[in-house]
C-alpha positions in Angstrom: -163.5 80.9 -37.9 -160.8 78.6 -37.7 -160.3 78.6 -41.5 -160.9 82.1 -41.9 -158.0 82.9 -39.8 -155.4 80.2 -41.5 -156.9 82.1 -44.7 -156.3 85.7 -43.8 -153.0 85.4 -41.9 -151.7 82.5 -45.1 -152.6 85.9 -47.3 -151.2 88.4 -45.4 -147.6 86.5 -46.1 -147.8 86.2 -50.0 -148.9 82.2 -49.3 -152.0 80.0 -50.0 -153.2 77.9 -47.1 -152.4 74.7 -49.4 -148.4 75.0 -48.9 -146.7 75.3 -45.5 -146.4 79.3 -45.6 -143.1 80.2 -44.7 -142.1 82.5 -41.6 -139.8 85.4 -40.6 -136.5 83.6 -39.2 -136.3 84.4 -36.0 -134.1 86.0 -33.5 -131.9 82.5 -31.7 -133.0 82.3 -28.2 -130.4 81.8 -25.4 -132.7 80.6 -22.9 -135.7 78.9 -23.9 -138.5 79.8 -21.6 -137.9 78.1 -17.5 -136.7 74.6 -19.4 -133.6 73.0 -19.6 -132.1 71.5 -22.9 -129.9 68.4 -22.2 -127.5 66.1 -23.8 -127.0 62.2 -23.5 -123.3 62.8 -21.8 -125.7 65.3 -19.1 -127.9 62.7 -18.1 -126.9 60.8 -14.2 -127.7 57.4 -14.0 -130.0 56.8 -16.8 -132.6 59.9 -15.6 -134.1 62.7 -17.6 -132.8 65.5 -15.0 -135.9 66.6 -12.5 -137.0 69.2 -14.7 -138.9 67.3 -16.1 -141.3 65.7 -13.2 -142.8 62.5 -12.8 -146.5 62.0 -14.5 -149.1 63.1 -12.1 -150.0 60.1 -10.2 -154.1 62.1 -11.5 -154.3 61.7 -14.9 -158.1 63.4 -16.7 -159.2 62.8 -20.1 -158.0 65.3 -22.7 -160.0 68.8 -22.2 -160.4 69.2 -26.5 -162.3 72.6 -26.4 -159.0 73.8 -24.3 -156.6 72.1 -26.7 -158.7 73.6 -29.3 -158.3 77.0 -28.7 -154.9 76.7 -27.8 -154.4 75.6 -31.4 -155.7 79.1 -32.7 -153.2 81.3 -30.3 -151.4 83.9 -31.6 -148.5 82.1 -30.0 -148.9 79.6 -32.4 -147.0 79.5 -35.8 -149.2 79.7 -38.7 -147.1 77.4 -40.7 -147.8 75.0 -38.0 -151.7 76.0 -38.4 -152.0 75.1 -41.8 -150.6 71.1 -41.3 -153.4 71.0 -39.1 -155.9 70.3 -41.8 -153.7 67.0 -42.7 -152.9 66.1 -39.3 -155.5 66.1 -37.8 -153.7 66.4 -34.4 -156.8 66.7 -31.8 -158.5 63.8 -33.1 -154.9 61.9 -33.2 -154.0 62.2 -29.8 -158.0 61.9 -28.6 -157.7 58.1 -30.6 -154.2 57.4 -29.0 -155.3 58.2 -25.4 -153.1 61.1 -24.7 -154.7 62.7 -20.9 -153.3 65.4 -19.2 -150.9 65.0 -17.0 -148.8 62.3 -18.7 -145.1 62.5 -19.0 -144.7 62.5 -22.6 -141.8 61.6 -25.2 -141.7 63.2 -28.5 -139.1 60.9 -30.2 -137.2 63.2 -33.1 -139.4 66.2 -32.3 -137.9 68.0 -35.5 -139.1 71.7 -35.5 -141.4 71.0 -32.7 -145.2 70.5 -34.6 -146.2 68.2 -32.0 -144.3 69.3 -29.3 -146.1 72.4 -28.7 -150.0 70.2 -29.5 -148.6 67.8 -26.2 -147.3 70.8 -24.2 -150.7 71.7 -24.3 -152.3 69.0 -24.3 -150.5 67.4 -21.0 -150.9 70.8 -18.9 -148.7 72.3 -16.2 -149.3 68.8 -14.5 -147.4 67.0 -17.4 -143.8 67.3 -19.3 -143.1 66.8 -22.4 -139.6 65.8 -23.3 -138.7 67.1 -26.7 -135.8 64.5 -28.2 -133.8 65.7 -31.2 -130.3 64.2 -32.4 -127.5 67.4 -32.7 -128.0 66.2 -36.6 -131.2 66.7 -36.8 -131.0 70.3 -35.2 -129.5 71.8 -38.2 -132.1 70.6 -40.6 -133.8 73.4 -42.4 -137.4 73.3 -41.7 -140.2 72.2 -43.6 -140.1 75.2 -46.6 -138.6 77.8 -44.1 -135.4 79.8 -44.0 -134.5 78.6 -40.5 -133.1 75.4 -38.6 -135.3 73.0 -37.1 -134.0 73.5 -33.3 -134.4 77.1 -34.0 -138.0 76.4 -34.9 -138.3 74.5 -31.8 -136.9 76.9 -29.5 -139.3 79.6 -30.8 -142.1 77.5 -30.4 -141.2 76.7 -26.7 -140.2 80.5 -25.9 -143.4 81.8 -28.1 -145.7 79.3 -26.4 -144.1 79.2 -22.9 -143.5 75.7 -22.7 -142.7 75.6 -19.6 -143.0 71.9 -18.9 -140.8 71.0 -21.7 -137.5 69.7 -21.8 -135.4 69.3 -24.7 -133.1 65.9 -25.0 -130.2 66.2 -27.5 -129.4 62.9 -27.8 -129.4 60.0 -30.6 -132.5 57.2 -30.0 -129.7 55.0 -29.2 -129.0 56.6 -25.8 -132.1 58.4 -24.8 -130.5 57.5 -20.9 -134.4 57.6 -19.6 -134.9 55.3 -16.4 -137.3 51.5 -17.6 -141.0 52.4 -17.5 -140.7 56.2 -16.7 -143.1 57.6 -19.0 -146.8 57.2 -20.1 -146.6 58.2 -23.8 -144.9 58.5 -26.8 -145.2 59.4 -29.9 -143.2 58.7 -32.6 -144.3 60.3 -36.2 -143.3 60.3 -40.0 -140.1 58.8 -38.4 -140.1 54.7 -38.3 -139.5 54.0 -42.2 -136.3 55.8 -41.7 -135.3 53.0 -39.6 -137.2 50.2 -41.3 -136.4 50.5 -44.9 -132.6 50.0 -44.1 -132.7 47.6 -42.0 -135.8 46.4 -40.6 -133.2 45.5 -37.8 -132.6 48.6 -36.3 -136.7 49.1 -36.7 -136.9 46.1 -34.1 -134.5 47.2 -31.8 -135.6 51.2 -31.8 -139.3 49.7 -30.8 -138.1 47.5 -27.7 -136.2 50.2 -26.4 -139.5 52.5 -26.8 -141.7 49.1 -25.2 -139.0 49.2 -22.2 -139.3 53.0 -21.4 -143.2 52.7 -21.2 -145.2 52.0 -18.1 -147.6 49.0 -17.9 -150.4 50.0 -20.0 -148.3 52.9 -21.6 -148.8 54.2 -25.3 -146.6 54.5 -28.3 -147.9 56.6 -30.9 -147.6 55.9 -34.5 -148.1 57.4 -38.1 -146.0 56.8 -41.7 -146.5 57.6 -44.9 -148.1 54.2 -46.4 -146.1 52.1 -49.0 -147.2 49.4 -51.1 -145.0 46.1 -50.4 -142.7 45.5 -53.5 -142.4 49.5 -54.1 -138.6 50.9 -53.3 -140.2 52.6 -50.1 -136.6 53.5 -49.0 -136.4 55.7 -51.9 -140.0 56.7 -51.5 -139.7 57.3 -47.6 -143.3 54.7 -47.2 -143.5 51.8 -45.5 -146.1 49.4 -45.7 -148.4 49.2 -42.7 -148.6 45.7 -42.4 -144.2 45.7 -41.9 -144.7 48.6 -38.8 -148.0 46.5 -37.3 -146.0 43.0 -37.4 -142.4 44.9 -35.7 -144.9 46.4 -33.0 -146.4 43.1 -32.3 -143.2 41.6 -32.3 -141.9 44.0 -29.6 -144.8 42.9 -27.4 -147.5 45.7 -28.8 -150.9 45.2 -28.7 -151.7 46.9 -32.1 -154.8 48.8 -32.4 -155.6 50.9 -35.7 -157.1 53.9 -37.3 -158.1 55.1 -41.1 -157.8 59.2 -39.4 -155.0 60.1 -41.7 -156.0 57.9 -44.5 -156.0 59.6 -48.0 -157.4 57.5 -50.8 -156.5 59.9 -53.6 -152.2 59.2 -52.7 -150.4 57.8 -54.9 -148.0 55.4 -53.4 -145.5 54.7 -56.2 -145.1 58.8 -55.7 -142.3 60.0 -53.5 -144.2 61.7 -50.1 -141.8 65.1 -51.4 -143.4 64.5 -54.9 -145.4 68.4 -55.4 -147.7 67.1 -56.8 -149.1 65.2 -53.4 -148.3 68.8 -51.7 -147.3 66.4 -48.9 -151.0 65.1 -48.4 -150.0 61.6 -48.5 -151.8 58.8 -47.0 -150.6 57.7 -43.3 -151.3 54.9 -40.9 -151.7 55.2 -37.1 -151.4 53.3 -34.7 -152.0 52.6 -31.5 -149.3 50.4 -29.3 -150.1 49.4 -26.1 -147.4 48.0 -23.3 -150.1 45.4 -22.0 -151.5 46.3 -18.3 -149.5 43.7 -16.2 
């Protein structure tokens, strides 16, 4: 059924369910749904404003056949849909531990893929806070005709997302209080830091370690690189490079072959057509350790 839909609705706008279809640009919201959107110089004393409550101090395994159909709501973007296949998001947040109500980060949340998936996921009893740079905001979307932070506010408004909030700020000065939050996920996103300067790679995950709980979970998937390869150019990284900076940020590193896909070529650029952006990813699980 699932497929069938992606199929009919992919047809009924001109597309094939093997691209990311493209959407109607829609109408800039104001007012997105009863959140707040917040930037760094907004933030008192190192604190995500209260919109965004504490994690439920009762916290229940992720309710998948909910999630699931959630997924298939008109509400929900098709060009979102289609990724699914790829992504695999269910199984990718069953593997990382994501329960309902956790507070949630969604570091660089882009167009907001994942950000609606956790909204969901978390429940009413959760929050999700959405982080984006003001850079990053203006970014067309993935094969679209609009900006990412339009796509995001059309997902939140379109989905009400009502225990979202967005964070404009750069990864440098999220201003979130030491161990406030359960979860974070962080995808597609680390070689951007690593293949610069593995440096700023380091420092990015100790900030992430501090803002976890005890026994809180960072969340990560790349595009795979092959060591010796120009990955900056190729947007990889080697899996190997990300599992020895987690570890060395105090991570316990746990892993999965989900996303794995044996026929990517790494030597390829992951914007390459010819991968049609199926390219092979790591995940990972990272664990603060339970004190």
């Amino acid at each position: 059924m699932r497929r069938l839909r992606a199929c009919v609705l992919a047809i009924c706008l001109g597309h094939v369910a093997s691209v990311d279809a493209q959407s109607p640009a829609p109408e800039q919201a104001q007012n997105v749904a009863n959140t707040g959107t917040y930037n760094s110089s907004d933030l008192p004393s190192n604190n995500i404003p209260d919109a965004c409550s504490p994690a439920s101090s009762s916290q229940h395994e992720l309710d998948t056949d909910a999630l699931s159909h959630a997924l298939i709501s008109p509400s929900r973007e098709v060009t979102d849909y289609l990724r699914d296949e790829t992504r695999k998001p269910i199984q990718t947040l069953t593997f990382l531990g994501l329960k309902r109500g956790m507070r949630v980060l969604d570091l660089y949340a882009a167009g907001g893929y994942y950000t609606f998936i956790l909204a969901k996921a978390v429940g009413e009893n959760g929050c999700v806070i959405a982080q984006n740079t003001q850079r990053g905001l203006a970014f067309i979307e993935d094969r679209q005709a609009i900006t990412q932070g339009e796509a995001l506010e059309t997902k939140i408004r379109a989905g009400n997302l009502t225990n979202v909030v967005q964070l404009i700020t750069p990864t440098t000065a999220l201003g979130l209080a030491p161990e406030s939050l359960d979860f974070i996920l962080l995808t597609l996103t680390l070689h951007d830091y690593a293949n610069p300067n593995p440096e700023r790679a380091k420092a990015l995950l100790a900030t992430l370690y501090s803002l976890l709980r005890s026994g809180g979970i960072l969340g990560v998937s790349d595009h795979i690189g092959d060591t010796g390869n120009n990955n900056s150019a190729l947007h990889r990284m080697p899996q190997e490079q990300a599992m020895a900076l987690a570890r060395e940020a105090g991570f316990e590193v746990t892993t999965s072959d989900l996303l794995n896909v044996h026929t990517d070529d790494h030597s390829r650029s992951i914007f390459d057509p010819r991968l049609a952006r199926n390219t092979d990813r790591f995940l990972l699980r990272l664990q603060k350790p339970e004190r």
